[in-house]
C-alpha positions in Angstrom: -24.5 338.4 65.2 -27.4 339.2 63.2 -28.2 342.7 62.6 -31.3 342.7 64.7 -29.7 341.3 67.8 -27.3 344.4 67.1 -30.2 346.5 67.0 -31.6 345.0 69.9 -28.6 345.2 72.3 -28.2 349.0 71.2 -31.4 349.8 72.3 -31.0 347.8 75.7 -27.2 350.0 76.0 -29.0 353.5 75.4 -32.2 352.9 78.1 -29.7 351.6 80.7 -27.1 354.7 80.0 -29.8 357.1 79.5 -32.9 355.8 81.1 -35.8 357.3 80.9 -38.4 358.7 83.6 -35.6 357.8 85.9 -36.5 359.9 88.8 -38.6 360.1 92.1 -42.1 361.1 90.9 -43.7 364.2 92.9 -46.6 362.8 94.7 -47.2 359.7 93.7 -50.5 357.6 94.6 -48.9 354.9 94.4 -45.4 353.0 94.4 -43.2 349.9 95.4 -40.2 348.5 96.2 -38.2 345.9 94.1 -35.2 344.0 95.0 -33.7 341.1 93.5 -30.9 339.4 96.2 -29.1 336.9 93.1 -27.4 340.6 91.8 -28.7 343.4 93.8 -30.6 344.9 91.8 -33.0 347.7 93.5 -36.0 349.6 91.9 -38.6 351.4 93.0 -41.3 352.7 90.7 -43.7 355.5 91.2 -47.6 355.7 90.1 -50.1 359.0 89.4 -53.5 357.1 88.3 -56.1 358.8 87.4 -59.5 356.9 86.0 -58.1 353.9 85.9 -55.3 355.5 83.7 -51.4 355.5 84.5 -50.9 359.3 84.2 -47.1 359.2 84.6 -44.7 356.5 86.5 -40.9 356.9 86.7 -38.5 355.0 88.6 -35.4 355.0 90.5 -33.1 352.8 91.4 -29.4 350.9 90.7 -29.1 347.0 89.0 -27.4 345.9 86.1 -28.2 347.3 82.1 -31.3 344.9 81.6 -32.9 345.5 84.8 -32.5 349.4 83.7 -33.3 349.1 80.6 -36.3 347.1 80.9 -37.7 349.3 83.5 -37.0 352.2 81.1 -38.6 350.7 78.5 -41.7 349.9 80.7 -41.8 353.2 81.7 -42.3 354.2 78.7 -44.6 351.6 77.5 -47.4 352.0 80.1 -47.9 355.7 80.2 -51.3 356.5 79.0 -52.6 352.9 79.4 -55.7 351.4 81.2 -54.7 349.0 84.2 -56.3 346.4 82.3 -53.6 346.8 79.3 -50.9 347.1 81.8 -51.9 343.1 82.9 -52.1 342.6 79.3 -48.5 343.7 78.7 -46.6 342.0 81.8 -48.5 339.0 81.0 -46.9 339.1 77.2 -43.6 340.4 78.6 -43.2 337.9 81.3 -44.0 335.3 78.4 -41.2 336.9 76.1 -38.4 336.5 78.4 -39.8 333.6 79.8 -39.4 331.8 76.2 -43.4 330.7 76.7 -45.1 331.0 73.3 -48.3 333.4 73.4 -49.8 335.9 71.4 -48.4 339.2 72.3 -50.7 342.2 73.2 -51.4 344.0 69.5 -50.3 347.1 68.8 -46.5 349.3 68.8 -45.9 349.7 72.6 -45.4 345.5 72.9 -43.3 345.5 70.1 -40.9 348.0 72.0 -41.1 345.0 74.5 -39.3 342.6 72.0 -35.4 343.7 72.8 -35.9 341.3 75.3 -36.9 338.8 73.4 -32.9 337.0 73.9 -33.2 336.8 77.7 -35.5 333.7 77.5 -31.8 331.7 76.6 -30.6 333.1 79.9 -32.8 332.2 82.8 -30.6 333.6 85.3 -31.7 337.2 83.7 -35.2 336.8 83.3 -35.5 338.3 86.8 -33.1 341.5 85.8 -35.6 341.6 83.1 -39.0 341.1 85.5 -38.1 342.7 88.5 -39.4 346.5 87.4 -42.7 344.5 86.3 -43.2 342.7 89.0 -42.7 345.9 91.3 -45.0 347.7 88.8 -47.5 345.1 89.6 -47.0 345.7 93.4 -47.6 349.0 92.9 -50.8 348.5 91.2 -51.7 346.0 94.0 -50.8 348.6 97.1 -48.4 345.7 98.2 -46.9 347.6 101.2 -43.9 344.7 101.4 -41.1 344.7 99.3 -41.0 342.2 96.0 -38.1 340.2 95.8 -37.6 338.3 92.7 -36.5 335.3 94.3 
């Protein structure tokens, strides 16, 4: 294994046994549910927006180490940025793990993004991967239903 894949699967172990902003957010103005029925993986992620800026989001939740990492990661990642750079950044994630070429949002946060670069070669965890976006996204939305990743 190269050294970089090393790297990368380090990182994915630490955010999935120490996650970050892993807990219910006080007040939230928004959040969602997540659930993905091939593994059971659950998630729900919490909002505070304020002008059109996340302010803080955690989440909480049980699934396997990607799906914990990556919404650890995304946690992380989206704090402090604009709605519109928060569709910028699931739009280049979902293309990462997808395996779709694209050019990746600029800047440090999407780099953070690219430990999941090796999940394209295993489509079965691409939806480990999504499923905190894609709840993320229903949060942003006010979806009141749950997302399900299948």
């Amino acid at each position: 294994m190269s050294d970089l894949t090393d790297l990368y699967q380090e990182v994915i172990l630490d955010h999935n046994k120490n996650p970050r902003n892993f807990r219910e957010l006080a007040g939230p103005h928004r959040h969602a549910d997540g659930y993905n029925p091939l593994c059971g993986d659950k998630v729900t992620v919490y909002l505070k927006i304020r002008d059109g800026v996340i302010e803080d989001v955690s989440f909480r939740g049980a699934g396997c180490a990607i799906s914990t990492a990556s919404a650890s990661i995304m946690t992380e990642t989206v704090k402090g940025k604009t709605l519109p750079e928060v569709k910028a950044l699931f739009k280049g994630f979902q293309d990462l793990v997808t395996g779709r070429p694209t050019e990746a949002p600029a800047g440090d946060d999407f780099s953070k993004l690219a430990v999941f670069h090796g999940v394209s070669e295993y489509p079965v965890r691409v939806k480990c991967a999504t499923l905190a976006w894609h709840t993320l996204q229903a949060a942003l939305d006010q979806r009141p239903e749950p997302v399900s990743t299948e």
